[in-house]
PDB file of N, CA, C and O in Angstrom:
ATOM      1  N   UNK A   1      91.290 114.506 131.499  1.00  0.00           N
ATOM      2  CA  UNK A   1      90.581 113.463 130.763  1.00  0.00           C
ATOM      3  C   UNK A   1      89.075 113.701 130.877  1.00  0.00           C
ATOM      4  O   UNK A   1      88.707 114.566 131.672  1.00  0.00           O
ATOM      5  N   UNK A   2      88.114 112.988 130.130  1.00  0.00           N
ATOM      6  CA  UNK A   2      87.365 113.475 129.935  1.00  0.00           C
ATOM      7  C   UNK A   2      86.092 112.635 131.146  1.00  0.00           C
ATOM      8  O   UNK A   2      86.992 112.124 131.814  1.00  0.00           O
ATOM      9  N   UNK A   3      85.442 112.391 131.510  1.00  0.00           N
ATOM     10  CA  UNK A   3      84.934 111.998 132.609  1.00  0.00           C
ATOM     11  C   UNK A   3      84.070 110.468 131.768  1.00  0.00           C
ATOM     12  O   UNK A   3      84.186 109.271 132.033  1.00  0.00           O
ATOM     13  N   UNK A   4      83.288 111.125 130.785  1.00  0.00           N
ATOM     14  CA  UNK A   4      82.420 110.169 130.569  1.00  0.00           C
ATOM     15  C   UNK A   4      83.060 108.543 129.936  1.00  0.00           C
ATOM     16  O   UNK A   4      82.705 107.369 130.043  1.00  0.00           O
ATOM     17  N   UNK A   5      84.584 109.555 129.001  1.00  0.00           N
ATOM     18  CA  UNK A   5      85.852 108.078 128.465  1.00  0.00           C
ATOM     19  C   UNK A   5      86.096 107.150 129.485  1.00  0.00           C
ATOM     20  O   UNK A   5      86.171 105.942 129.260  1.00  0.00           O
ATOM     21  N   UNK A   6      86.266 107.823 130.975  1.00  0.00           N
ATOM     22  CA  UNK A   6      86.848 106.946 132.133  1.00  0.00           C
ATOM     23  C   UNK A   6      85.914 106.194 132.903  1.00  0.00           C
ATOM     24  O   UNK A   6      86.285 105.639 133.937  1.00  0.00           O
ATOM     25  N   UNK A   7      84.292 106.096 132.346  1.00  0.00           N
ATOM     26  CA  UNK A   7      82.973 105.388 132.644  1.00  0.00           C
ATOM     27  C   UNK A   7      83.058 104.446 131.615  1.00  0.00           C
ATOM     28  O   UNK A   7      82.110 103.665 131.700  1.00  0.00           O
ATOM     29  N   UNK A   8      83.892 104.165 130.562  1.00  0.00           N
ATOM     30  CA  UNK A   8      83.476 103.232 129.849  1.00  0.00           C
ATOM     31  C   UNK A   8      84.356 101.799 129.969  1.00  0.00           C
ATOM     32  O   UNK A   8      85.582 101.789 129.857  1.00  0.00           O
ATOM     33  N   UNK A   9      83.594 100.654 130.201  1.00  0.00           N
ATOM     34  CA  UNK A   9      84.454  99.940 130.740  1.00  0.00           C
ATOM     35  C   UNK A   9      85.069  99.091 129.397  1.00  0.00           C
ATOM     36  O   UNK A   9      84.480  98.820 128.350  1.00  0.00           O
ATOM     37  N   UNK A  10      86.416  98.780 129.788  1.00  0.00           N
ATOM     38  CA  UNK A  10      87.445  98.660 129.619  1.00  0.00           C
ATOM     39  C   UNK A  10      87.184  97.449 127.742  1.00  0.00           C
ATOM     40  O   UNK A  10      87.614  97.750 126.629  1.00  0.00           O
ATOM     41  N   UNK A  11      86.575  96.506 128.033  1.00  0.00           N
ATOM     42  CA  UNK A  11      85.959  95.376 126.998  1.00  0.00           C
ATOM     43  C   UNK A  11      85.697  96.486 125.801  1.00  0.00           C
ATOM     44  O   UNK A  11      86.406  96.507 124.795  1.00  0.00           O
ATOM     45  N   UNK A  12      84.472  97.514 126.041  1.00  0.00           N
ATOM     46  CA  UNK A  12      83.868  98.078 125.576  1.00  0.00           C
ATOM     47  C   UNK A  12      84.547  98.928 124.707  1.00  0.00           C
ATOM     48  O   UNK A  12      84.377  98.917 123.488  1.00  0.00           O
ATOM     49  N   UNK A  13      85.439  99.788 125.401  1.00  0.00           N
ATOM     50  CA  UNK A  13      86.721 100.966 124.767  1.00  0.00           C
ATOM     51  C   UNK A  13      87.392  99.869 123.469  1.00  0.00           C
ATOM     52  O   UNK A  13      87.426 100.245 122.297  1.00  0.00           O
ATOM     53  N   UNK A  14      87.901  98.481 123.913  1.00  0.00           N
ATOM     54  CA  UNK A  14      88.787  97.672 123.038  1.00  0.00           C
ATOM     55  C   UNK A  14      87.899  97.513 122.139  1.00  0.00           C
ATOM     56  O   UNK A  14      88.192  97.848 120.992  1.00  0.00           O
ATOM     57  N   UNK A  15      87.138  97.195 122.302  1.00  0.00           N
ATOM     58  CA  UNK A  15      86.111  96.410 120.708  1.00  0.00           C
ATOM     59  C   UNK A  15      86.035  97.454 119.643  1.00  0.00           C
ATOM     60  O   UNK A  15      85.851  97.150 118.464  1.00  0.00           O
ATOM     61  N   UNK A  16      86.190  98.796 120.092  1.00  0.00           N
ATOM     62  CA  UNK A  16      85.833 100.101 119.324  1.00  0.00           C
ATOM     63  C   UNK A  16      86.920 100.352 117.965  1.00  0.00           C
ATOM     64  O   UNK A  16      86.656 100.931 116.911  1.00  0.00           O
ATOM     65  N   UNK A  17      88.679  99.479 118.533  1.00  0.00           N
ATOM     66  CA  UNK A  17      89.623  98.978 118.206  1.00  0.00           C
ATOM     67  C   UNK A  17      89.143  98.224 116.827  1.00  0.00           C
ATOM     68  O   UNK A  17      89.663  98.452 115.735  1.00  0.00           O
ATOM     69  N   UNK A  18      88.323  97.509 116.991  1.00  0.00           N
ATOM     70  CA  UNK A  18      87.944  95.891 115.811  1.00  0.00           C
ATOM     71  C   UNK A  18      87.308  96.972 114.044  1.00  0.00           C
ATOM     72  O   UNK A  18      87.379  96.670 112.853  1.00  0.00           O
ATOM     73  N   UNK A  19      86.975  97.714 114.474  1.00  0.00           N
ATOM     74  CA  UNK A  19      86.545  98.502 113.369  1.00  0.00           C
ATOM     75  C   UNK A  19      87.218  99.598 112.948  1.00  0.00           C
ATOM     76  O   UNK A  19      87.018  99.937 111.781  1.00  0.00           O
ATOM     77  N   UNK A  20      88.124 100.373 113.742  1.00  0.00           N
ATOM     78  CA  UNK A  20      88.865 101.308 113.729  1.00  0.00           C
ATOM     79  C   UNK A  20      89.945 101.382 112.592  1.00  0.00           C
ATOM     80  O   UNK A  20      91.058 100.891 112.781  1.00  0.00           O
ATOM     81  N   UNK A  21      89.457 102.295 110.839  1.00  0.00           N
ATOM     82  CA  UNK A  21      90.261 102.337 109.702  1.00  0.00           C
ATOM     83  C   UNK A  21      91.810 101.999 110.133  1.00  0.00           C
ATOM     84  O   UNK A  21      92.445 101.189 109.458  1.00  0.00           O
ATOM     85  N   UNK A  22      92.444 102.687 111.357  1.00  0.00           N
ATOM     86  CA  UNK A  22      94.408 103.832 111.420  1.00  0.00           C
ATOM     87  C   UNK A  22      94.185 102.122 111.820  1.00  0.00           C
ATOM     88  O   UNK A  22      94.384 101.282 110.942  1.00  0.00           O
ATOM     89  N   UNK A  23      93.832 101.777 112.979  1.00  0.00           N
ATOM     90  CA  UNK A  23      94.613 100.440 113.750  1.00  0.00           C
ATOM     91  C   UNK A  23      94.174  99.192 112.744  1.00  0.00           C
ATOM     92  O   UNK A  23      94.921  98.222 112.872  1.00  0.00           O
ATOM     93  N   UNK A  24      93.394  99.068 112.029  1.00  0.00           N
ATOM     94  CA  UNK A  24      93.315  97.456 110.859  1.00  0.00           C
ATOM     95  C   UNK A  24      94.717  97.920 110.173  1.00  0.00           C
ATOM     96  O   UNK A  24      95.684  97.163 110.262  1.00  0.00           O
ATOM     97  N   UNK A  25      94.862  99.539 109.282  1.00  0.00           N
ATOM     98  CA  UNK A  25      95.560  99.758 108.710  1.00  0.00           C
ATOM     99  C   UNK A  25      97.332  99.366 109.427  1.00  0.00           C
ATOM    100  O   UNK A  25      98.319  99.143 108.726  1.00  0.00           O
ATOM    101  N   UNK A  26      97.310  99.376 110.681  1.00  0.00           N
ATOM    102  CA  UNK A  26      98.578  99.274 111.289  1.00  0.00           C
ATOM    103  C   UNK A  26      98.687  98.033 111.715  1.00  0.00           C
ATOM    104  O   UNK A  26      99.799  97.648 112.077  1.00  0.00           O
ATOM    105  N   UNK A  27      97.542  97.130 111.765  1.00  0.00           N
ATOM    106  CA  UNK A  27      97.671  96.173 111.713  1.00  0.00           C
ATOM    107  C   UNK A  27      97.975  95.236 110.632  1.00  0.00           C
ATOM    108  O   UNK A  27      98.567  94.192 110.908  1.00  0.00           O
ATOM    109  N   UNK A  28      97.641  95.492 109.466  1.00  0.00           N
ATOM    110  CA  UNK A  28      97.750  95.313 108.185  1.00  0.00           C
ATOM    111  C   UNK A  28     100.001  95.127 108.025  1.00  0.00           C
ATOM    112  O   UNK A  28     100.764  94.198 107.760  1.00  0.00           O
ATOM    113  N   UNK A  29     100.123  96.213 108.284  1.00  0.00           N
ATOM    114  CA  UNK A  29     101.469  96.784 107.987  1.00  0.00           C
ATOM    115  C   UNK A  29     102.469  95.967 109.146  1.00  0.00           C
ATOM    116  O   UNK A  29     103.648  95.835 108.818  1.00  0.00           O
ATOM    117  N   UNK A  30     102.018  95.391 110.550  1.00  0.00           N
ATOM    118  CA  UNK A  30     102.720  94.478 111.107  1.00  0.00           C
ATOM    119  C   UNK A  30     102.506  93.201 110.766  1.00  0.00           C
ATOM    120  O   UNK A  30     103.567  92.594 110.618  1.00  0.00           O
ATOM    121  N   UNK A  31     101.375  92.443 110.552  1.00  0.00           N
ATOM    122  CA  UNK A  31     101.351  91.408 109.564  1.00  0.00           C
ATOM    123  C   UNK A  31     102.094  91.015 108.658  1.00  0.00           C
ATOM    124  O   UNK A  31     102.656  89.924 108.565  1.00  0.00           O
ATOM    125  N   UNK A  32     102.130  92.159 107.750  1.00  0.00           N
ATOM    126  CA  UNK A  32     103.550  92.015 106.761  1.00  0.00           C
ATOM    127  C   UNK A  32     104.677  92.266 106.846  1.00  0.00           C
ATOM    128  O   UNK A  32     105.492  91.854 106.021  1.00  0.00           O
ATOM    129  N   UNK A  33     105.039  93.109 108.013  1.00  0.00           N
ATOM    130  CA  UNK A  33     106.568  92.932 108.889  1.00  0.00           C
ATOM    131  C   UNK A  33     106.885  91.436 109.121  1.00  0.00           C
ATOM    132  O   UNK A  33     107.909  90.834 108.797  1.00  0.00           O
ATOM    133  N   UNK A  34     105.858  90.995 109.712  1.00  0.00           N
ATOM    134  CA  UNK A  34     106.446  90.002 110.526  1.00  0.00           C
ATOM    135  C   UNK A  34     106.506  88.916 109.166  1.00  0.00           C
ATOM    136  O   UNK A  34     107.602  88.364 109.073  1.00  0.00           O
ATOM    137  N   UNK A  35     105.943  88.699 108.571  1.00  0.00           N
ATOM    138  CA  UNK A  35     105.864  87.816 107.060  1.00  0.00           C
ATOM    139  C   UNK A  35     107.446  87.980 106.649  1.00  0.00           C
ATOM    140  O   UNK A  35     108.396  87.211 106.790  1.00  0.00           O
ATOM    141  N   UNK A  36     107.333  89.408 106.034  1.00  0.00           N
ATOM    142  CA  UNK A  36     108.698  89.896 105.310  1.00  0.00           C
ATOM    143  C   UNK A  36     109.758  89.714 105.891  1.00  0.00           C
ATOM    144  O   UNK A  36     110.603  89.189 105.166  1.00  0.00           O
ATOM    145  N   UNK A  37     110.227  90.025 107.375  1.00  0.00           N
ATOM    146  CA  UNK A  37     111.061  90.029 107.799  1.00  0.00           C
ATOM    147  C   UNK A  37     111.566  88.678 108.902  1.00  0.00           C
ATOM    148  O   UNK A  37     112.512  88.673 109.690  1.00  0.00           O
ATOM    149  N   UNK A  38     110.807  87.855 108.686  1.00  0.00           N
ATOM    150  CA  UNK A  38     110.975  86.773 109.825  1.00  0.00           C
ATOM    151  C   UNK A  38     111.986  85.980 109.849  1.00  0.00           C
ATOM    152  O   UNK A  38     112.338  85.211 110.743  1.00  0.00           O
ATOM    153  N   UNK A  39     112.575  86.245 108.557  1.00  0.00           N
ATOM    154  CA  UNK A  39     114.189  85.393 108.498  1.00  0.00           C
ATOM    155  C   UNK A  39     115.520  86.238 109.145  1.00  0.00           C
ATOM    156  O   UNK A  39     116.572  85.628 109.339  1.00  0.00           O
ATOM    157  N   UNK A  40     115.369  88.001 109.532  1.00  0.00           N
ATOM    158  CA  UNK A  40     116.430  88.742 109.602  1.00  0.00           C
ATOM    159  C   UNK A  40     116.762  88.247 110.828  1.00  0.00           C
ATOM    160  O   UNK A  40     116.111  87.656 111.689  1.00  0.00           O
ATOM    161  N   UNK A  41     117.960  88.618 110.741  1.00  0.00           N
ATOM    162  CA  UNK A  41     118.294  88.835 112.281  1.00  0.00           C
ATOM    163  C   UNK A  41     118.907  90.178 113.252  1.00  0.00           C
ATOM    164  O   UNK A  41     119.155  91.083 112.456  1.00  0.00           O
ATOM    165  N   UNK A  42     119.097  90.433 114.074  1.00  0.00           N
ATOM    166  CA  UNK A  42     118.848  91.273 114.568  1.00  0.00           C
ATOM    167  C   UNK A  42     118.317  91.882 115.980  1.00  0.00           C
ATOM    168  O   UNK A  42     117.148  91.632 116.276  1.00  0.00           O
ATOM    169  N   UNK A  43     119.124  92.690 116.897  1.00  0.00           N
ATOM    170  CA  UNK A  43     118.093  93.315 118.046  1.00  0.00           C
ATOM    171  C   UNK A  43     117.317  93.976 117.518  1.00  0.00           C
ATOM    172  O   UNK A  43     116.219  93.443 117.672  1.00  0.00           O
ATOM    173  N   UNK A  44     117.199  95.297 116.687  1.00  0.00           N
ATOM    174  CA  UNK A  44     116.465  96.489 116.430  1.00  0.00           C
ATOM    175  C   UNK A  44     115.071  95.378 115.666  1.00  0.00           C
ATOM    176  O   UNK A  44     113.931  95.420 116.128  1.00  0.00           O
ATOM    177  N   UNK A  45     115.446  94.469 114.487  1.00  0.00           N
ATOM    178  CA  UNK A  45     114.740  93.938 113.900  1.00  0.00           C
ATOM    179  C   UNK A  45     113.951  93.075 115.068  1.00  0.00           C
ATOM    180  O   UNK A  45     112.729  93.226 115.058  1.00  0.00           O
ATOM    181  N   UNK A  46     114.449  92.261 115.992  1.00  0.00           N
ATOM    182  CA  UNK A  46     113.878  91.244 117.174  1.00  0.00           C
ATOM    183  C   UNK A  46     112.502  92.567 118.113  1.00  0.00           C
ATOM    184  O   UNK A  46     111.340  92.245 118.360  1.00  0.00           O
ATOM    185  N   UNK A  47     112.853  93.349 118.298  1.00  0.00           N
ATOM    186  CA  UNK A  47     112.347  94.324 118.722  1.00  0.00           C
ATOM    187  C   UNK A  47     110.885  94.856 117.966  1.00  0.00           C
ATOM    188  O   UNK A  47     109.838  94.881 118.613  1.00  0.00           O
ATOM    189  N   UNK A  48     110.925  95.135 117.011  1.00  0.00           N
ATOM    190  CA  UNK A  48     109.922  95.435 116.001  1.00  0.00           C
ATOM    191  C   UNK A  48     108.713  94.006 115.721  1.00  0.00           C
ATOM    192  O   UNK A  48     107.483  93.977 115.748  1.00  0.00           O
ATOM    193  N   UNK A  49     109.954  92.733 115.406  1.00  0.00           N
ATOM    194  CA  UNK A  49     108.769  92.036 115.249  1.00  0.00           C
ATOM    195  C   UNK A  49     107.655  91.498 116.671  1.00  0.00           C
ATOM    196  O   UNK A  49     106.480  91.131 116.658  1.00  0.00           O
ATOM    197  N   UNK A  50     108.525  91.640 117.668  1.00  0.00           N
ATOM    198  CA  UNK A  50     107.796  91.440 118.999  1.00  0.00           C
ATOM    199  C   UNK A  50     106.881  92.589 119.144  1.00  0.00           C
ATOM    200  O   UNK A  50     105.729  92.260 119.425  1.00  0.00           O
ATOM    201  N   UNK A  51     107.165  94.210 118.990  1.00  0.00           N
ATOM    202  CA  UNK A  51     105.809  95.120 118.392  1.00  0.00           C
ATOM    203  C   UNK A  51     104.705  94.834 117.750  1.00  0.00           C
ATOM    204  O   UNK A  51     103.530  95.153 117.932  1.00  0.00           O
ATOM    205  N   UNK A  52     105.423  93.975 116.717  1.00  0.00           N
ATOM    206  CA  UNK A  52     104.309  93.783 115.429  1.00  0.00           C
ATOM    207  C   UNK A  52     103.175  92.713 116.529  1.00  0.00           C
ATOM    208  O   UNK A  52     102.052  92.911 116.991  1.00  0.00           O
ATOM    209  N   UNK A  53     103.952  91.792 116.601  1.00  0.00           N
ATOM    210  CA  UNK A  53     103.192  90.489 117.784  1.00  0.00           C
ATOM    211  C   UNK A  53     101.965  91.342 118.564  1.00  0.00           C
ATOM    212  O   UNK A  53     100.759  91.245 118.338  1.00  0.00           O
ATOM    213  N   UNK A  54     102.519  92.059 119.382  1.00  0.00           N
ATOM    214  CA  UNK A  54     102.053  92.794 120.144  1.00  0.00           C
ATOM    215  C   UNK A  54     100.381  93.612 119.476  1.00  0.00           C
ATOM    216  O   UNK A  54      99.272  93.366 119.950  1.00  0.00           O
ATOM    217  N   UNK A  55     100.615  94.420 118.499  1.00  0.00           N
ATOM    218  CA  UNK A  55      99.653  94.838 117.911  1.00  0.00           C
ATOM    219  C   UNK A  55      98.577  93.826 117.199  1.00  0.00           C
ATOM    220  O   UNK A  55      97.356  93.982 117.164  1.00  0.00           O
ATOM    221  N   UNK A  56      99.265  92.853 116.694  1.00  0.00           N
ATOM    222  CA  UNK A  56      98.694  91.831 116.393  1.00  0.00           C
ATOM    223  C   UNK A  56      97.775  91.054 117.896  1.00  0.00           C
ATOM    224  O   UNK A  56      96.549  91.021 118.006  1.00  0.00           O
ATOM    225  N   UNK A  57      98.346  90.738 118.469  1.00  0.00           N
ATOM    226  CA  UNK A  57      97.609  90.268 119.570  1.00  0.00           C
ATOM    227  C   UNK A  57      96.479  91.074 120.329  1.00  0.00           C
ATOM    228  O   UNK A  57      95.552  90.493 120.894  1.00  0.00           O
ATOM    229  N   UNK A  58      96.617  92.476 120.304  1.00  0.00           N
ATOM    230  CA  UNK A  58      95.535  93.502 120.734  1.00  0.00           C
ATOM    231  C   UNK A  58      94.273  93.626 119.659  1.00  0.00           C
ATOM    232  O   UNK A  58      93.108  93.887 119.956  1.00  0.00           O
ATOM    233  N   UNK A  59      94.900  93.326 118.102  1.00  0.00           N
ATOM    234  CA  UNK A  59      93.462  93.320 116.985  1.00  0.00           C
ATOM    235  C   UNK A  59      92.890  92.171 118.000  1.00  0.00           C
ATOM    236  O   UNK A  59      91.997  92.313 118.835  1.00  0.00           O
ATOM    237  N   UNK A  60      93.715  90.888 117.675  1.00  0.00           N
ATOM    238  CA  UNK A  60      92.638  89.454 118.137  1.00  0.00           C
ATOM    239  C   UNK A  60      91.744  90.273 119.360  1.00  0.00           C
ATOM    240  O   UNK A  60      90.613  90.757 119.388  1.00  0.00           O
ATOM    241  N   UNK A  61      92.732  90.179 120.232  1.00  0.00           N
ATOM    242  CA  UNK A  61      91.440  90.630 121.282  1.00  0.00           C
ATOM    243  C   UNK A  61      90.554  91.313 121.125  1.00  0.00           C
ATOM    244  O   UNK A  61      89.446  90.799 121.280  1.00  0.00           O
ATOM    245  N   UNK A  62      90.621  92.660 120.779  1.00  0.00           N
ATOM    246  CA  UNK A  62      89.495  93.417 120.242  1.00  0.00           C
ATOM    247  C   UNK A  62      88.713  92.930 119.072  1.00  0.00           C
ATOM    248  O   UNK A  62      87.725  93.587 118.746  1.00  0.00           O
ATOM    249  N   UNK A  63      89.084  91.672 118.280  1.00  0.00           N
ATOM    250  CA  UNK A  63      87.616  91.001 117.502  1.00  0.00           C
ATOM    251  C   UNK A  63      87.013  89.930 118.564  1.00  0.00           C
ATOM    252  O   UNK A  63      85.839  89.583 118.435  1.00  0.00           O
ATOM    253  N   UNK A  64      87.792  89.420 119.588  1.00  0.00           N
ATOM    254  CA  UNK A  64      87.167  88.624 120.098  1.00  0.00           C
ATOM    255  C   UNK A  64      85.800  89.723 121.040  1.00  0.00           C
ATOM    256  O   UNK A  64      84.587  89.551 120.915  1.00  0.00           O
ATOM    257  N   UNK A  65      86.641  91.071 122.157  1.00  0.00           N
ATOM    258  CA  UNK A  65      85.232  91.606 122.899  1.00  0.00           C
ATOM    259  C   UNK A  65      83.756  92.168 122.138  1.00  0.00           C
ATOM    260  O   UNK A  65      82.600  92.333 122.527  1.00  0.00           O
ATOM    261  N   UNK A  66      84.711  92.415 120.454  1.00  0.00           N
ATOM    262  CA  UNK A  66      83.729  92.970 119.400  1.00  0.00           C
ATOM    263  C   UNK A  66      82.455  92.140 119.706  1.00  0.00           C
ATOM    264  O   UNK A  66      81.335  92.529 120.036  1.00  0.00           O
ATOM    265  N   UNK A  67      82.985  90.762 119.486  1.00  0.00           N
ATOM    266  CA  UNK A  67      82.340  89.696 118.837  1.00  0.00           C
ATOM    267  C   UNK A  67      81.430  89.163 119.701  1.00  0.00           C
ATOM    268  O   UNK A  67      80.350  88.720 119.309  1.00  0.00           O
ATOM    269  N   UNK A  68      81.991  89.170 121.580  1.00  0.00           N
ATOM    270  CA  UNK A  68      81.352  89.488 122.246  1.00  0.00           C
ATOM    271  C   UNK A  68      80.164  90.838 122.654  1.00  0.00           C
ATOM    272  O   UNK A  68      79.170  90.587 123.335  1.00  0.00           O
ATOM    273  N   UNK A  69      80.419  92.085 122.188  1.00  0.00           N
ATOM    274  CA  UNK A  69      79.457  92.203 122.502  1.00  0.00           C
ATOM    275  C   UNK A  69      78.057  92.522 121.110  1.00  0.00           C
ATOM    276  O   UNK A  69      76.884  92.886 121.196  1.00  0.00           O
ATOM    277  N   UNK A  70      78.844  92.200 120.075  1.00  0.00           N
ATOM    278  CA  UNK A  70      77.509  91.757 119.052  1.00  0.00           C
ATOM    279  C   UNK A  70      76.948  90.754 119.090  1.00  0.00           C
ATOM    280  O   UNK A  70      76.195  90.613 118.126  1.00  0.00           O
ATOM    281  N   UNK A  71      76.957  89.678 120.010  1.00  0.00           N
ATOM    282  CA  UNK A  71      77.108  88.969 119.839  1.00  0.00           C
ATOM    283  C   UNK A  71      76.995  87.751 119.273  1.00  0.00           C
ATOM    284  O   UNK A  71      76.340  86.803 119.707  1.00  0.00           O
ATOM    285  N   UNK A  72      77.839  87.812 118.013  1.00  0.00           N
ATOM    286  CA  UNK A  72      78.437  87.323 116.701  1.00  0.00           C
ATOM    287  C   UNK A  72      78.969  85.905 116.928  1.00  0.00           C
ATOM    288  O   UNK A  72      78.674  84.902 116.278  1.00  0.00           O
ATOM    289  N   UNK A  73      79.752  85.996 117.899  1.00  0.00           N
ATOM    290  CA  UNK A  73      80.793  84.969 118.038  1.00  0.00           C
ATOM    291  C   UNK A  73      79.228  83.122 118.867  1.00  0.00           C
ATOM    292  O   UNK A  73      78.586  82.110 118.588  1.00  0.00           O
ATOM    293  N   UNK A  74      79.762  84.423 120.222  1.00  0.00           N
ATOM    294  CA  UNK A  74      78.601  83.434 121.424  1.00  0.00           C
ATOM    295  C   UNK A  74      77.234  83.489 120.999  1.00  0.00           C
ATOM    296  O   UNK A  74      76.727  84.464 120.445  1.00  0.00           O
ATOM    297  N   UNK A  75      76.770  82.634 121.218  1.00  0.00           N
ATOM    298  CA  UNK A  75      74.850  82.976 121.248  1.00  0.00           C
ATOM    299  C   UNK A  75      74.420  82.723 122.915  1.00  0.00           C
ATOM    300  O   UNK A  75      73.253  82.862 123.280  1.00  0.00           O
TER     301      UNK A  75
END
């Protein structure tokens, strides 16, 4: 690993997340899992939408440290 990645603390690495094209885009695409599919039933399906949750819950956070450290949100 690279020395200077493992100096950056942890808030900082996530917020980098809040702007990042692949992860909005994959976030985008569990959003509408969980929309589309919220009536199925299912393990494999129960499984995926708790993923989707999951990714979903890591954007929030990473707009919230974003927001923290532009700080956008707090004054």
């Amino acid at each position: 690993m690279d020395d200077k990645l493992m100096e950056i603390p942890f808030p900082e690495l996530i917020s980098k997340l809040a702007v990042s094209p692949l992860f909005i885009l994959v976030v985008i695409f569990a959003i509408l899992y969980v929309i589309l599919n919220r009536k199925d039933k299912g393990c494999f399906n129960f499984i995926l939408i708790i993923g989707s949750w999951v990714y979903i819950c890591i954007y929030v956070l990473a707009l919230y440290f974003f927001s923290l450290e532009n700080k956008m949100l707090f004054n």
